[in-house]
C-alpha positions as protocol buffer text, in pm:
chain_id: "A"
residue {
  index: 1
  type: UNK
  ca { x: -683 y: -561 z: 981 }
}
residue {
  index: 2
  type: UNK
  ca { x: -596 y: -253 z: 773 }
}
residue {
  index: 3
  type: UNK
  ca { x: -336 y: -228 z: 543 }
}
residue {
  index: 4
  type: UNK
  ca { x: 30 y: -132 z: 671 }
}
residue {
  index: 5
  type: UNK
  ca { x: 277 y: 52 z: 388 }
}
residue {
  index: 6
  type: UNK
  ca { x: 614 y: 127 z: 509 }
}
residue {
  index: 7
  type: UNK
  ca { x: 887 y: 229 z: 300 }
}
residue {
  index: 8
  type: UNK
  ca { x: 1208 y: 201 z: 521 }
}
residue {
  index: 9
  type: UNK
  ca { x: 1365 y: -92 z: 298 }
}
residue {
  index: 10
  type: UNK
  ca { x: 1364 y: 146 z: 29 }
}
residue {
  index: 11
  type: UNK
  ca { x: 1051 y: 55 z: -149 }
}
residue {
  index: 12
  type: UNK
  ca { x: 689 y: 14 z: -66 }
}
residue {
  index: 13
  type: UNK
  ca { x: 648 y: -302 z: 146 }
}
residue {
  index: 14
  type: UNK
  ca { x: 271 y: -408 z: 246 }
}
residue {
  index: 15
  type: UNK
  ca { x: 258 y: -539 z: 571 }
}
residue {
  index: 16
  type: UNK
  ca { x: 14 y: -815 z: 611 }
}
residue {
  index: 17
  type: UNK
  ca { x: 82 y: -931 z: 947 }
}
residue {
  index: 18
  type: UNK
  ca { x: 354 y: -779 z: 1164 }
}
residue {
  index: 19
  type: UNK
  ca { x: 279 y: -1031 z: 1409 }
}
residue {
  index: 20
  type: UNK
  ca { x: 194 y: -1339 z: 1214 }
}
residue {
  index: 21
  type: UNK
  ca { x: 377 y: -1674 z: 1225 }
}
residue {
  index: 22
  type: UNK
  ca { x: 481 y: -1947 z: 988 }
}
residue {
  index: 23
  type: UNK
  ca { x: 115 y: -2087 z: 1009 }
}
residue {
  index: 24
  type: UNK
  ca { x: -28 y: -1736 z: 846 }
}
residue {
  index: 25
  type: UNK
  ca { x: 274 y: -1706 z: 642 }
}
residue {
  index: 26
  type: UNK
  ca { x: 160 y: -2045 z: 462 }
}
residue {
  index: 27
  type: UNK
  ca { x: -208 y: -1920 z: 453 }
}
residue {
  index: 28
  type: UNK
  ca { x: -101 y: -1601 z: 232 }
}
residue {
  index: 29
  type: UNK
  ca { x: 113 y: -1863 z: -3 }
}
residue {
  index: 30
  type: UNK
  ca { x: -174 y: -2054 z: -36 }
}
residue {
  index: 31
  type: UNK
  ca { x: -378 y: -1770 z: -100 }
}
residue {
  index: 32
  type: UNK
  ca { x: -140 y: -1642 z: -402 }
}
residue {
  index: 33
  type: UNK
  ca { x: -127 y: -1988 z: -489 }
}
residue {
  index: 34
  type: UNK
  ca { x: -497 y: -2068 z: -536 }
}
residue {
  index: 35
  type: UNK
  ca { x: -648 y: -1704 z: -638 }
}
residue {
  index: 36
  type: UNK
  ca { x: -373 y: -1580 z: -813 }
}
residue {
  index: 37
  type: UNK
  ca { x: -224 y: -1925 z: -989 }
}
residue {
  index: 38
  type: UNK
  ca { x: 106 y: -1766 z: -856 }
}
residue {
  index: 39
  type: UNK
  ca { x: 359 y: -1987 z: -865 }
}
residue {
  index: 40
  type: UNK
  ca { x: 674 y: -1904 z: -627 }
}
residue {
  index: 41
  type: UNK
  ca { x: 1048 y: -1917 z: -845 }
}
residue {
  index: 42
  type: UNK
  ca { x: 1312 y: -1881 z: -571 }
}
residue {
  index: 43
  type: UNK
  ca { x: 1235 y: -1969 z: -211 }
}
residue {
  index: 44
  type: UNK
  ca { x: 1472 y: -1889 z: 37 }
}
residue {
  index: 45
  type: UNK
  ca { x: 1456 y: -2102 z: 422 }
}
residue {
  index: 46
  type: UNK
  ca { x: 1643 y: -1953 z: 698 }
}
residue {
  index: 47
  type: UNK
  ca { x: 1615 y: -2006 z: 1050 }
}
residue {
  index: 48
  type: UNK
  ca { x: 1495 y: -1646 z: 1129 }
}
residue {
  index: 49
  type: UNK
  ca { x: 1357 y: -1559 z: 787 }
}
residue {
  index: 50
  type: UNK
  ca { x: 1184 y: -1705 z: 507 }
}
residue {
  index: 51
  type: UNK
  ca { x: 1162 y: -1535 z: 142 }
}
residue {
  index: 52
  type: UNK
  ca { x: 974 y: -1650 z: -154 }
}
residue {
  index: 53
  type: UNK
  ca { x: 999 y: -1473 z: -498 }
}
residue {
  index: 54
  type: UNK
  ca { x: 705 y: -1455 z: -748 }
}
residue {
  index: 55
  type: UNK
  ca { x: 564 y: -1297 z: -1031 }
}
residue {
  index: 56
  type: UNK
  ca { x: 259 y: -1118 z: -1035 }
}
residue {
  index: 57
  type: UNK
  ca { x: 165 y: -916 z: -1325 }
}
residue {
  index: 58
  type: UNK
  ca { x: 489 y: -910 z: -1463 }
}
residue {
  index: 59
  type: UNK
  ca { x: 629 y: -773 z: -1145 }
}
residue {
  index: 60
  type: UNK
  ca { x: 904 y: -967 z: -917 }
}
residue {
  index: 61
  type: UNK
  ca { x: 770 y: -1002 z: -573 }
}
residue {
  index: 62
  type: UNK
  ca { x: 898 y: -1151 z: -274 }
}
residue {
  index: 63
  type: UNK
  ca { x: 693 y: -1266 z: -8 }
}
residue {
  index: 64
  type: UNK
  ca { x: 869 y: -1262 z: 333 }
}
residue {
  index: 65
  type: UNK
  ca { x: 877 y: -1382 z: 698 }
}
residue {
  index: 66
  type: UNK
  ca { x: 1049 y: -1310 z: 938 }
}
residue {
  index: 67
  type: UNK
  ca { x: 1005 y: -1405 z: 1336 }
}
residue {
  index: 68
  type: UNK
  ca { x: 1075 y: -1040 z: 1422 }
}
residue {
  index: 69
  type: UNK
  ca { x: 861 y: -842 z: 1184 }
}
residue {
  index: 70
  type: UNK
  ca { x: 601 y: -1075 z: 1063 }
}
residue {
  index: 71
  type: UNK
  ca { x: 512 y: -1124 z: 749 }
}
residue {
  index: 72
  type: UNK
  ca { x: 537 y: -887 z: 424 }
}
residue {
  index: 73
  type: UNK
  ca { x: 557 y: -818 z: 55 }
}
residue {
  index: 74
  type: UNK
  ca { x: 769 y: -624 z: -131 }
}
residue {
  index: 75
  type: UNK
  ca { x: 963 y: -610 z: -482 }
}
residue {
  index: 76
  type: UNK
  ca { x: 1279 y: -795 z: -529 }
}
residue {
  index: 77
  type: UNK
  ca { x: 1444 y: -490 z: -618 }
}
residue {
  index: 78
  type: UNK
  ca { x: 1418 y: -320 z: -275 }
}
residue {
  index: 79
  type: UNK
  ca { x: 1630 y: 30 z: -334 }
}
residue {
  index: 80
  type: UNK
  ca { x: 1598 y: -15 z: -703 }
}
residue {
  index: 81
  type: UNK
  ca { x: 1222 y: -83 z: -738 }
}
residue {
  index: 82
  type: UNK
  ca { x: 1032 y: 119 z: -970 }
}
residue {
  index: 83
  type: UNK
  ca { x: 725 y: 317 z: -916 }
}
residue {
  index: 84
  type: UNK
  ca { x: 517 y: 51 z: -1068 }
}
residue {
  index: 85
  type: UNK
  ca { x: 657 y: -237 z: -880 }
}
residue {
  index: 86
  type: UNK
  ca { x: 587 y: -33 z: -597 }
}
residue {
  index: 87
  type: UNK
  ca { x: 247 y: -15 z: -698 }
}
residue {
  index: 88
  type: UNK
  ca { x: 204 y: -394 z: -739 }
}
residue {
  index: 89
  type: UNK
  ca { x: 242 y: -428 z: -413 }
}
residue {
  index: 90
  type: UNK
  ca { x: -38 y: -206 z: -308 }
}
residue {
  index: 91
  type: UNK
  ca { x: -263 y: -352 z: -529 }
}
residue {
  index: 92
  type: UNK
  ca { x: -157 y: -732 z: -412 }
}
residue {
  index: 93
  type: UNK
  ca { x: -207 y: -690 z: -87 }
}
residue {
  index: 94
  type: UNK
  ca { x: -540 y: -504 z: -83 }
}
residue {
  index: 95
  type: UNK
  ca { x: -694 y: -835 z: -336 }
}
residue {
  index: 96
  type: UNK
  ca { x: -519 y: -1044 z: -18 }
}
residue {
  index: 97
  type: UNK
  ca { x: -657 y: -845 z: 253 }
}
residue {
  index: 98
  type: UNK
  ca { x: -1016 y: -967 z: 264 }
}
residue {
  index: 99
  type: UNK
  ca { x: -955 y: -1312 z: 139 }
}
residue {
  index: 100
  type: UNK
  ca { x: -758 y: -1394 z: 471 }
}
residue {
  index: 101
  type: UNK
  ca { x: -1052 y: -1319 z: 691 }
}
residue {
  index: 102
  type: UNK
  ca { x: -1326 y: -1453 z: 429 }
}
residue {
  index: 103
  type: UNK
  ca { x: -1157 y: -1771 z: 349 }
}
residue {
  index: 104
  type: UNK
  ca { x: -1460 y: -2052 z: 233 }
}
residue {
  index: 105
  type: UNK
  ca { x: -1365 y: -2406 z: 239 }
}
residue {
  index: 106
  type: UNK
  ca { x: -1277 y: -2505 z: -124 }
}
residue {
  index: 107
  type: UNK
  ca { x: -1597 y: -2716 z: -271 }
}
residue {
  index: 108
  type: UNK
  ca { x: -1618 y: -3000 z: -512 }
}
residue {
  index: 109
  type: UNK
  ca { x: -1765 y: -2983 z: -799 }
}
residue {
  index: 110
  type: UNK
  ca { x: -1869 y: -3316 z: -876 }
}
């Protein structure tokens, strides 16, 4: 997989799967979740989409879905999103990238 930046929303938005489903959508979560310690402030359900906002180096992110266009990230702030948000995003995805094809079963550390 290589990394997909489009900028039609109005901001840089790092496609991670444009054909992924809710199964890979909860894989990335996880992934912010347990590498990142991200922890998701406003999740949004809808029968067609799904968006979940988070911080990640002091930058508001919003992890989507959608059944259409697969899954993304991009800042909150889509037409108002600064250069540095914009940024985040890049660098986010890329630390994601290999971790979704390299995934190790967590161990135990007894």
């Amino acid at each position: 997989m290589g990394l997909t930046l489009r900028t039609t929303l109005g901001c840089t938005e790092a496609i991670i799967d444009d054909d992924g489903g809710l199964k890979r959508f909860y894989q990335v979560a996880n992934i912010l979740a347990d590498y990142f310690s991200i922890h998701f402030t406003s999740k949004a359900d809808d029968f067609d989409a799904i968006d979940w906002e988070f911080k990640f180096k002091g930058h508001l992110l919003t992890l989507h879905y959608s059944i259409y266009n697969g899954i993304s990230i991009y800042p909150v702030k889509t037409h108002d999103a600064q250069i540095k948000d914009n940024k985040a995003v890049v660098d986010l995805a890329n630390l994601i990238e290999p971790k979704l094809f390299n995934q190790e079963p967590k161990r135990n550390i007894a």
